[in-house]
C-alpha positions as CSV (number, residue, x, y, z in Angstrom):
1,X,9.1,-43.5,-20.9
2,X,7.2,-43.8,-17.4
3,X,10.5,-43.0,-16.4
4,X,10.9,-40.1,-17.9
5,X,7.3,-39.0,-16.9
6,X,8.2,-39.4,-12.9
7,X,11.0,-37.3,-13.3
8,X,9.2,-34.7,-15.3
9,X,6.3,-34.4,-12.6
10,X,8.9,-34.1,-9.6
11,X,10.8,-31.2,-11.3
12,X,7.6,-29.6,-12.0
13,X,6.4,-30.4,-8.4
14,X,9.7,-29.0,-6.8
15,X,9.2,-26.1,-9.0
16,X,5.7,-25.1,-7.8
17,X,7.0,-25.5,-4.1
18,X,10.3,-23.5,-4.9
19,X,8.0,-20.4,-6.1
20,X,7.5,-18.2,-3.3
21,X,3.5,-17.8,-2.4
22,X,1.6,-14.6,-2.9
23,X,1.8,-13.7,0.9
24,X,5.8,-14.5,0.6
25,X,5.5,-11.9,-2.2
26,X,4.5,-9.2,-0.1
27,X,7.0,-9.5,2.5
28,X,9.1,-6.2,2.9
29,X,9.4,-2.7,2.4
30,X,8.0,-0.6,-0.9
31,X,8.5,2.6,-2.0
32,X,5.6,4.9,-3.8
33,X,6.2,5.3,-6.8
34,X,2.6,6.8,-8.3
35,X,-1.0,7.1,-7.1
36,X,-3.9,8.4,-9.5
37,X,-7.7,8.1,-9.3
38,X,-9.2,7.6,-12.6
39,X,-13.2,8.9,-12.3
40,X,-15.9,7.3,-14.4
41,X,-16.1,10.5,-16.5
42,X,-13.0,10.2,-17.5
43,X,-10.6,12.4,-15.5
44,X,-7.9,11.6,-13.4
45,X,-6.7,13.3,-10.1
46,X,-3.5,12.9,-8.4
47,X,-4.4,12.6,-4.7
48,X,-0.6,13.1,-2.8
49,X,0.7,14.9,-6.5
50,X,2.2,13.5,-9.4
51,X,5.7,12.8,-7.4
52,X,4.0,10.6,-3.8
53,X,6.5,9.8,-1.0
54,X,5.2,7.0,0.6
55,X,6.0,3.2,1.8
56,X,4.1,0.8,3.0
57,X,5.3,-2.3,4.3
58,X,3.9,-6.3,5.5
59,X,6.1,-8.3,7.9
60,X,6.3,-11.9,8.3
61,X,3.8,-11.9,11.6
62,X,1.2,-10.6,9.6
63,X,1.6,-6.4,10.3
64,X,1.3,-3.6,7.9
65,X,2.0,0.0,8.1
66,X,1.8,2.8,5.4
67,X,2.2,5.9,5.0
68,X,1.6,8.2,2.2
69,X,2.2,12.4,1.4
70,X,1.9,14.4,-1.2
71,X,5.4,16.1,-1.4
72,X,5.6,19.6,-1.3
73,X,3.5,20.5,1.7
74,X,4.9,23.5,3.9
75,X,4.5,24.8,7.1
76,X,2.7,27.9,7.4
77,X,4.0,28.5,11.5
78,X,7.2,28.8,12.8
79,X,9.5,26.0,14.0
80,X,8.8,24.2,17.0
81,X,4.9,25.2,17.0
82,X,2.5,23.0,15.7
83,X,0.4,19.8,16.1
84,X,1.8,18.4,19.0
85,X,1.9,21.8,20.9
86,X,-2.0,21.3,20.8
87,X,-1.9,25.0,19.6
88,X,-1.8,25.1,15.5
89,X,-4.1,27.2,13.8
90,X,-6.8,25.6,11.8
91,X,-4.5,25.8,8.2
92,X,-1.8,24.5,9.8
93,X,-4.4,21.5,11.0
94,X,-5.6,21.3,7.4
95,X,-2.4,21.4,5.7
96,X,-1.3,18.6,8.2
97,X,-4.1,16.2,7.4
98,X,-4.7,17.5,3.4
99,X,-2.1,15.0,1.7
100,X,-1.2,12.8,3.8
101,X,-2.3,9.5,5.5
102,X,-0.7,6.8,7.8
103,X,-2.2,3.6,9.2
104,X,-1.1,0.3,10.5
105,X,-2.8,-2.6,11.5
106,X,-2.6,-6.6,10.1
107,X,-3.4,-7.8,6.9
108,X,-4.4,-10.9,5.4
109,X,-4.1,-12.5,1.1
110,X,-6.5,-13.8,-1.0
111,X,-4.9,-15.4,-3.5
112,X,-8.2,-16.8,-5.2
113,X,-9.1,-13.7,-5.8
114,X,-6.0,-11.4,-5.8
115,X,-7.1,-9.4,-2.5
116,X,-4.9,-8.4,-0.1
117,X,-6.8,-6.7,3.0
118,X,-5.4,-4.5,5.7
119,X,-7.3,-4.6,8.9
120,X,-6.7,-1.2,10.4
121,X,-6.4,-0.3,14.2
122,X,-5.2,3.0,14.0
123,X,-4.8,5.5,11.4
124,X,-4.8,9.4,11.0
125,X,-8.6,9.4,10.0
126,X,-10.6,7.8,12.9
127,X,-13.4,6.4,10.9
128,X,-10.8,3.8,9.3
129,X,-9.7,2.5,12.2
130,X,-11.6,-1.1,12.8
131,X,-12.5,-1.3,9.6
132,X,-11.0,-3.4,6.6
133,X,-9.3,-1.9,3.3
134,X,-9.8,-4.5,0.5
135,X,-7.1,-3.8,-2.4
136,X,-6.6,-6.3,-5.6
137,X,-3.3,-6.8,-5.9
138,X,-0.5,-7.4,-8.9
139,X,3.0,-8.1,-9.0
140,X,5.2,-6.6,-12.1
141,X,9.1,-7.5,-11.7
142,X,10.1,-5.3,-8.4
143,X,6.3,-3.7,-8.4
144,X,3.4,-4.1,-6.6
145,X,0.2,-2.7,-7.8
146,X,-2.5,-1.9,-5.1
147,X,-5.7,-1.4,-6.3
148,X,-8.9,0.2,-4.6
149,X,-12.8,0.8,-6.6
150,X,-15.5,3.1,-5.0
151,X,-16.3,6.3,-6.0
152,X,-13.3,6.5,-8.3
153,X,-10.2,3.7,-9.1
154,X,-7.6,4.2,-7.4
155,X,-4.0,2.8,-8.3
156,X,-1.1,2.8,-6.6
157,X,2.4,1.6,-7.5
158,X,5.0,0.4,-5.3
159,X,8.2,-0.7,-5.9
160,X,10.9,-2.7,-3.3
161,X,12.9,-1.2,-1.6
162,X,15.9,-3.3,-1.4
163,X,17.1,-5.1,2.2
């Protein structure tokens, strides 16, 4: 019997090791699949549209990047003029910045609590950068669920993007 007990509690010890950790889980790239913001009244908005593009993606030293648009948007000047011409008009400056955002920095897991953080040092809106993005986290099959609360709940759904 003792026997069988020691063998018991080694397979279940080499199980636990074998499971990759929550960190290990977060390692690659993901695709956005949805975002929403539900509102205490009830209502829900759809922040980059009901069909995102956007990936985010962790690295094993500890980076993050992500990047997220509401498809659809369109140009309103010609070819070649724009942004980084330094001379866009001011809809073609709010069309660039309404619906889409992109930051990278590092990021660090909280598995007690289910809280990843991203630690931003540059992003498209200046008053991110230096500060920290708390999101709980969940992982469904190939899906990771990012989670933020203030004014609203906001969800967003990734899914892998195979290697």
């Amino acid at each position: 019997m003792k026997r069988r007990q020691i063998i018991g509690t080694l397979a279940a010890a080499s199980a636990l090791q074998a499971a990759p950790s929550a960190r290990d889980r977060f390692i690659g790239v993901w695709r956005l699949i949805r975002c929403e913001s539900r509102f205490h009244d009830g209502h829900i908005e759809y922040p980059y549209g009901e069909k995102p593009v956007g990936r985010i993606t962790y690295d094993k030293a500890g980076r993050m990047s992500a990047q997220l648009m509401r498809s659809g948007r369109r140009s309103t000047v010609p070819s070649g003029v724009g942004l980084v011409a330094g001379n866009a008009p001011p809809d073609e400056i709010r069309e660039a910045v309404d619906g889409f955002a992109s930051y990278f920095g590092t990021f660090d897991i909280d598995e007690s609590t289910k809280t990843v953080t991203h630690h931003v040092q540059a992003c498209l809106v200046p008053s991110w950068v230096g500060t920290d993005l708390n999101r709980t986290y969940q992982f469904t099959g190939n899906r990771l669920t990012l989670t933020a609360t203030t004014t609203s709940v906001r969800e967003l759904v990734w899914e892998r993007e195979k290697d």
